[in-house]
N, C-alpha and C positions, 0 to 999 in steps of 0.2 A: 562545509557543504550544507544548504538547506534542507530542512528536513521538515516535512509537510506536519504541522502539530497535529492528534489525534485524540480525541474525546470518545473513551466507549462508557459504557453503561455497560452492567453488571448488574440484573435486577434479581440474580437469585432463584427463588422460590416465592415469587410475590408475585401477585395480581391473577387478576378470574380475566377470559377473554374479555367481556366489557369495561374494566378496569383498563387493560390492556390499550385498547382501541382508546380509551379516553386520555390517557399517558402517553400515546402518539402523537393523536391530536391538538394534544396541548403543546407538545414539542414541536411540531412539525408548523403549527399556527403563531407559533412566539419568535423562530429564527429570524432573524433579519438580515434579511439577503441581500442588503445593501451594502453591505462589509464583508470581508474577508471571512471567510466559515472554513473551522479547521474541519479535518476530516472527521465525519460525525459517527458511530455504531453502536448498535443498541442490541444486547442478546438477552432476549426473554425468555421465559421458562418453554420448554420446545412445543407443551401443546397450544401454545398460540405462536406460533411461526408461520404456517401455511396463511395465519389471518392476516398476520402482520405485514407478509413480504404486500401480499395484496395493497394494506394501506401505506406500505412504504416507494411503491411501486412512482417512478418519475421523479422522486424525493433526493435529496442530499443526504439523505441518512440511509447507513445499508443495516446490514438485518446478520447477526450471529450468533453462534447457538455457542453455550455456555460447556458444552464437552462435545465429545464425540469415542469411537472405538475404533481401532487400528485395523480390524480387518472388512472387507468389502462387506463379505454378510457369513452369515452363520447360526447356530444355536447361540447366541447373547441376548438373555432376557433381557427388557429393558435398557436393553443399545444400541445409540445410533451410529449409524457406517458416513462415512464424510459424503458417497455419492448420496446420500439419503436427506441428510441436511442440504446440500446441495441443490437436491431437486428441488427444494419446498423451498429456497429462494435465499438460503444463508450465502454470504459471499466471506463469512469471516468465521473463525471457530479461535474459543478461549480453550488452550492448553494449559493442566498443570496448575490452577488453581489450590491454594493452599488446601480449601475446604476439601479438595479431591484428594488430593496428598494424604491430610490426616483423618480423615474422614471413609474414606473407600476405596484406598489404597493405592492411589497412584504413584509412582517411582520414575527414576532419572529416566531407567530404558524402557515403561510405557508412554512415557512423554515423549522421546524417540522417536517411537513408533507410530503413536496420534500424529507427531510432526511431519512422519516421511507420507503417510497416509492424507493430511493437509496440503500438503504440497502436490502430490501426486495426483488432487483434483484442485487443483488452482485454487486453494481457500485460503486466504490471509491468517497465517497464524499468529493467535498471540499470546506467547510462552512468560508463564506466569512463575517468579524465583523469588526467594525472601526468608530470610531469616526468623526461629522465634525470638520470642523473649528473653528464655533460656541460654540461646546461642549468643543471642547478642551480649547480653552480661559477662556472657563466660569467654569472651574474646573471639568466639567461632564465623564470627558475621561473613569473613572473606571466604575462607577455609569451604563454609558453605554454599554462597553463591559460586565460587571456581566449580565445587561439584556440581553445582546444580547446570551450570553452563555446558561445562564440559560432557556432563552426562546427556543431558537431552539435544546435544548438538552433534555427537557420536556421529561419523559417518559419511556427515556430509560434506560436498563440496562447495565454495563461497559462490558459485553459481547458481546453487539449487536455494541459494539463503534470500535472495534478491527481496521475497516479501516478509521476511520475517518480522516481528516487530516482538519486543521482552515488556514484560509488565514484571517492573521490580515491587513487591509487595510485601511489605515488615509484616511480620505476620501477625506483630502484639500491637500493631495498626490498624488491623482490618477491626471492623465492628466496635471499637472500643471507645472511639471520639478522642483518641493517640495518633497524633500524625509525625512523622520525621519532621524535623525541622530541615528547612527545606537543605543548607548549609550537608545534615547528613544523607537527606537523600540524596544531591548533587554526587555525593561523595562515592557512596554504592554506583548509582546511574556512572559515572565516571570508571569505576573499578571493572562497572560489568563491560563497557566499552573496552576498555584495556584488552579482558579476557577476549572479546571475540577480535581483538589485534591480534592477540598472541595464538589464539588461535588459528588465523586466516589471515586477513590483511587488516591494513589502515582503510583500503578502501572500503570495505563491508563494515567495518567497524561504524567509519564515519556514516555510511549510509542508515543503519540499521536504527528504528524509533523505541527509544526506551522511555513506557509511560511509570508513569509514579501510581502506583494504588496502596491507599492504605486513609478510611476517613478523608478523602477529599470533599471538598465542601467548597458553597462560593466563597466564604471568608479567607480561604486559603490559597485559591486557586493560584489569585494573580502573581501571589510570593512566587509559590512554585514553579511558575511557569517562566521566570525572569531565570532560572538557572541555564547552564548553557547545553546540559545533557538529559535535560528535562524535554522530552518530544510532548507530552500531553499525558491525558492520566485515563487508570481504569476505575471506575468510578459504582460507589455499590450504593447505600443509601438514597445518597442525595440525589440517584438516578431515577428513583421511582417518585421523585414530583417533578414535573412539567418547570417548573418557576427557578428550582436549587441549580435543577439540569440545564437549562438555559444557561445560565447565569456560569455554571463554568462552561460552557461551549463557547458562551461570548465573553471569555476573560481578557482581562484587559493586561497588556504586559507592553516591553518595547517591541514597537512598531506596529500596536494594532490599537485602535482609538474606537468608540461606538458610534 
């Protein structure tokens, strides 16, 4: 089954509004739309969102917000509800991010929860699973993503899963200039497919986009992208320059030439 490649950006906790606007600008002026452009998403820090969807507005690249909170509204200082991102012009939200995981505590069943809350307003989820360092040495790597699968998929039916897309992310990969060689990240990317077979179907399986994140960079892109359960990556560094960014959006692999 074809499965549309997908390039997000992950910018973090980087860039001042005018930063912002100029890191679009440079992306949105360098595409070349002469060629085949995988699906393009970029989620910047939320308070340039409202600025951003404005300059992304008619554009090939859509606009996501890097979290979100599982209930509509409430007492939650400093949290956004998916209608909320929403309104200000997100059409994608990252779930489940490691830094969320270990960092501010997010778990199997509030990633759950973010996802039924994603789905429940039409926002492209993109559920973020991955191993650490620790795990992986000590033989854990499967054992873990099955949990992490199985937990934040709780519930649902392969109906409701239609836009899901998994960003598999080694956790001792992110920020560290450590990338899976592509061979193991195939290997996960393939394992996590299994899980939502055994899960659900073959059908949801094969349809479902699993991006690679972990130090993606353009020297590496085109490797990775030659694997066959490689759909595209979530991309953290190399997103925040116009020129890195490009260059894996316009990666070169079989069947796409510049």
């Amino acid at each position: 089954m074809f499965r549309r490649p997908l390039i997000a950006g992950n910018w973090k906790m980087n860039e001042d509004l005018k930063g912002s606007l100029s890191l679009v600008r440079g992306i949105l002026g360098g595409l070349n739309k002469s060629r085949d452009l995988p699906e393009i998403m970029i989620a910047p820090p939320s308070v340039a969102l409202s600025v951003l969807a404005e300059a992304l507005k008619g554009s090939p690249v859509r606009l996501g917000a890097q979290n979100m909170h599982w209930e509509e509204s409430g007492a939650f200082t400093g949290e956004l509800s998916a209608a909320q991102i929403k309104d200000v012009g997100c059409r994608s939200v990252i779930l489940g991010h490691s830094e969320r995981r270990q960092m501010f505590g997010d778990t199997n069943e509030t990633v759950a929860k973010k996802l039924k809350a994603a789905l429940g307003a039409q926002l492209q989820p993109v559920v973020c699973v991955g191993e650490t360092l620790d795990e992986r040495e000590t033989q854990k790597t499967w054992r873990v993503l099955e949990t992490q699968i199985r937990g934040a998929l709780a519930g649902f039916a392969p109906a409701d899963l239609a836009a899901l897309v998994i960003a598999y992310e080694p956790v001792w990969a992110i920020g560290t200039g450590k990338t899976a060689s592509p061979e193991q990240a195939e290997e996960a990317h393939r394992f996590i497919r299994g899980q939502i077979e055994k899960l659900y179907d073959e059908r949801l399986s094969s349809s479902v986009r699993i991006l690679y994140g972990g130090s993606v960079k353009p020297d590496n892109i085109d490797r990775l992208m030659i694997e066959p359960d490689i759909d595209g990556a979530l991309v953290g560094g190399a997103s925040l320059k116009a020129e890195s960014f490009l260059r894996i959006i316009q990666f070169e692999s079989a069947g796409t030439s510049s």
